[in-house]
N, C-alpha and C positions, 0 to 999 in steps of 0.2 A: 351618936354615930348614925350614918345615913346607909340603907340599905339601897342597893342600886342591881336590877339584875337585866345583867348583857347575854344579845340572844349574839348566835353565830349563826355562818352557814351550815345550811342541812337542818334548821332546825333544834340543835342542840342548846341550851342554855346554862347559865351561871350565877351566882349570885358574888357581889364583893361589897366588900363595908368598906365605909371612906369614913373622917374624921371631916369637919369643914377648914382644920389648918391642912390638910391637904390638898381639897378645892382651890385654897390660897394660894400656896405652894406650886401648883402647877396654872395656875393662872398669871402669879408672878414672872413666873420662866416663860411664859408663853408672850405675854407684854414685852418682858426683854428681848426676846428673838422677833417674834412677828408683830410685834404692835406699830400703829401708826407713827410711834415715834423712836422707833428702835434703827438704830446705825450699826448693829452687829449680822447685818442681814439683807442683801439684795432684794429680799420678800417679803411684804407686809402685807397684811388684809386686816381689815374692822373687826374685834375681837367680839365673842358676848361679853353682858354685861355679869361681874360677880356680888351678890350682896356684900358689900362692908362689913366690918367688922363689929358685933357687939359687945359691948366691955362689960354693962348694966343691967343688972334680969335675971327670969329665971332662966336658967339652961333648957329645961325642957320647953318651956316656950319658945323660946329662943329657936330653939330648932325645926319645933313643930311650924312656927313662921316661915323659916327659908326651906322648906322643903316644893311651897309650887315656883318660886324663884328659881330655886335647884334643877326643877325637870326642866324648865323654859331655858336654862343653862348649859343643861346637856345635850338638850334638841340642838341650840343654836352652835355648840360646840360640834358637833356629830354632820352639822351643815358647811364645814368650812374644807378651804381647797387640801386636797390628798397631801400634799408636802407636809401640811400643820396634821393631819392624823398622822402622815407614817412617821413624825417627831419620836424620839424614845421618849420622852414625857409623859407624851400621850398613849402609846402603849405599854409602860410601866402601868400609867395608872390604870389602866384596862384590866390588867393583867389577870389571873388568878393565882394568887398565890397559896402558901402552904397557909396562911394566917385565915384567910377567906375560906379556905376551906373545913376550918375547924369549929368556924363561928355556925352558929343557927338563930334565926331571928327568932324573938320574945313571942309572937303569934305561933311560929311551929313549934314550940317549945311545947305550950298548951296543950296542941291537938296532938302531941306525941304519946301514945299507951305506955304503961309499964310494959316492961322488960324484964324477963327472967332468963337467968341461966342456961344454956341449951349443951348439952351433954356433945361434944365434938365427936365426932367420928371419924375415924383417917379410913382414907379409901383402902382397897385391899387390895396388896401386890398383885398384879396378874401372874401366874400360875406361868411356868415356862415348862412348855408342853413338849421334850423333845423327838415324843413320835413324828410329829408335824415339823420338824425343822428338816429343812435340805442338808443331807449327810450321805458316810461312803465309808467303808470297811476297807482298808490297807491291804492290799492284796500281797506286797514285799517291802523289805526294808528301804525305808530312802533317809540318806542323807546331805543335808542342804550345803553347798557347798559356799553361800554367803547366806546374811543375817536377813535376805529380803524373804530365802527359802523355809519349811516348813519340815522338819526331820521328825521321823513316825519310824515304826514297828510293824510287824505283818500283825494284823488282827488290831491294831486301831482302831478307834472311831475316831472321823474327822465330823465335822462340822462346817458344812459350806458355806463360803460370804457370797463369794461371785465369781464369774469364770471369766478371766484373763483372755482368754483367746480357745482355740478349737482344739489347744495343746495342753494346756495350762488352768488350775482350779486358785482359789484362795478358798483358806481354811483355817481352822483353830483346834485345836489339841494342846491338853494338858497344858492349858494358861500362855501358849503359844501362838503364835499367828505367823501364815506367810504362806508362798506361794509353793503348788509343786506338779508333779506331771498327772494326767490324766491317769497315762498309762498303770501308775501305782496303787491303781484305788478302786474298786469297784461301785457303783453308785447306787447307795440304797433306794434314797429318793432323792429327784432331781432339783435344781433348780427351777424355778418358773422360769418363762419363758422370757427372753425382753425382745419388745419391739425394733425390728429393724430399721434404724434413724438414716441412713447411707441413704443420700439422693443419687438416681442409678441415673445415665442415658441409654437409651437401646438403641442399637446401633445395628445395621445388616450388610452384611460385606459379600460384595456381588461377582465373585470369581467366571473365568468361562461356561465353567462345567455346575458349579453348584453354591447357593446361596446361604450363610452361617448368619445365624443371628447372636448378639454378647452384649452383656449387660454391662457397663462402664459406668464402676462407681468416681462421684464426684464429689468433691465436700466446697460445694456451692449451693445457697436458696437455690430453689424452685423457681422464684420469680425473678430471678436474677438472669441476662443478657450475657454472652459471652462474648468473646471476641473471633472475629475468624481467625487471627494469627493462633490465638489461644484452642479454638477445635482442635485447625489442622494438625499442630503441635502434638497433641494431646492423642490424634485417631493415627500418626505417623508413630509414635513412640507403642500404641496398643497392637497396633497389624502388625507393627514391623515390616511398615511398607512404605519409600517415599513419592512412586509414581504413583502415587493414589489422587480420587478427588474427592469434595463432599458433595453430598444431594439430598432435597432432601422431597418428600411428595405433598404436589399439590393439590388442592382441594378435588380435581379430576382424576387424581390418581395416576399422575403424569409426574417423572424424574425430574426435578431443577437442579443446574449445577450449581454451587455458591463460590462465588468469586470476591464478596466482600462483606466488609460490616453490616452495608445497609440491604444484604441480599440475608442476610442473619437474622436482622428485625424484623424483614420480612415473615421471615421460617414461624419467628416466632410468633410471630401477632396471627397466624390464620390456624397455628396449630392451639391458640386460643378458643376457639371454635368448637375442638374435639376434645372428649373425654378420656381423660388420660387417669393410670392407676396409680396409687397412692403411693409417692417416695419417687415415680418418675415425674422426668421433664415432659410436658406434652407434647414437644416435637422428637423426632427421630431421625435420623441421621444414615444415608446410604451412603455406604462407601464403592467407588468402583475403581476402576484402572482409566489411570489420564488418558492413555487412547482408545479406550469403548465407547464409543460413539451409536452403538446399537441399542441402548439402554433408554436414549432420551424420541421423545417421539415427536417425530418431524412433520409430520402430518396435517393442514389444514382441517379445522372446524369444517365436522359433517353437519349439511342444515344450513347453513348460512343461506341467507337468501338477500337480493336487493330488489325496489321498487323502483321500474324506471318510469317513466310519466312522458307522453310525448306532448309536444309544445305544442 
């Protein structure tokens, strides 16, 4: 049996034991599909060469013979066009199997120490500690009126999983689970806190008299482009306002109106530029009334100067 050990990427390694009637074996099938004189196969290429067979001798010599024949074998196999590797033949024989796995060569065998007995030890249950769990004392009776709800006793101990909404806890009691009102429970200790995922736009809505600013959640990336149909939509249905426009400030600190997609890519690309806080879009959006016209500033570049040159 010939020991052969195949490295991988990353550096990881293997060892697999081959027989030389399997050398044979996959160099026959290899002949029949890719060899020079194979008609089962649009594909040929010049095969290596495999030692023949010996019938006469001793085995151990015999093997100890084809073993530099063997590597010059597998180089020149290892050298052939990718079609003939990614063959299932060729990656069968590759492979690492359960067999290869079990075998240890005759040299490691040697250098292995004895072995004694080592006494197992199973790890130890962690301890469930329920000072430290998020929980809440039943303040009145509640009962659930479907199986998703959670039905307790005044003076319960609940046990919190996660809170549903700003209304609403999930909880476990007496080998039960399920949801139920805040209002019913008083909170011993709380849950942790969870990060707010909700990507916001901030948005400032510019009436006659006085300017609101509102935060409009959105469940779109952050690097994601919107559409103008898609804003105004969206800033018409939040004002509850349809003579409105959008705007948004340029890098002067001067009001742009947007009137299309590509006044949008614009917004977006220079609000690239500025630091924006975590969970918002870095641009911002003014909203005003389609005919306020006092907002945008109409005023030529102070400083402009030209060089005239006389002839």
């Amino acid at each position: 049996m010939f020991v052969i050990e195949v490295k991988v990427k990353g550096g990881g390694r293997y060892l697999i034991f081959r027989r030389y009637r399997q050398f044979y074996a996959l160099h026959t099938k290899l002949e029949e599909r890719y060899g020079a004189e194979s008609k089962n196969s649009p594909f040929t290429c010049t095969l290596p060469i495999l030692p023949g067979k010996v019938y006469v001798g001793s085995k151990k010599e015999i093997a100890e013979n084809r073993i530099p024949i063997l590597n010059v074998y597998m180089k020149n196999l290892l050298c052939l066009p990718v079609w003939v590797l990614m063959d299932e033949e060729v990656r069968l024989f590759f492979y690492h199997s359960t067999f290869d796995s079990e075998q240890v060569p005759h040299r490691l065998r040697r250098l292995r120490p004895r072995t004694r007995r080592v006494k197992s030890i199973s790890p130890q249950v962690p301890i469930f500690d329920r000072m430290a769990t998020p929980r809440a004392e039943a303040l009145f009776d509640f009962s659930g009126t479907n199986k998703l709800e959670l039905s307790f006793k005044k003076g319960d101990l609940i046990y919190l999983l996660s809170r549903v909404n700003k209304d609403w806890l999930e909880g476990t009691a007496d080998d039960a689970t399920g949801i139920f009102p805040c209002a019913f429970v008083k909170i011993i200790k709380d849950l942790p806190q969870q990060e707010d995922t909700v990507n916001k736009v901030r948005c400032y809505y510019h009436d006659e008299t006085v300017s609101t600013m509102r935060d409009i959640s959105v469940e779109e990336d952050l690097s994601s482009i919107p559409s103008f149909k898609d804003l105004m939509t969206l800033m018409r249905r939040e004002f509850d306002q349809d003579d409105i426009v959008l705007n948004y400030q340029d890098l002067d600190g001067d009001l742009i109106r947007l009137l299309s997609d590509q006044d949008v890519e614009l917004m977006v690309s220079q609000s690239r530029r500025r630091p924006s806080e975590k969970h918002f879009f870095p641009w911002k959006l003014h909203i005003t009334h389609k005919d306020d016209l006092g907002v945008y500033n109409t005023s030529p570049g102070i400083g402009a100067t030209q060089t005239v040159r006389a002839k």
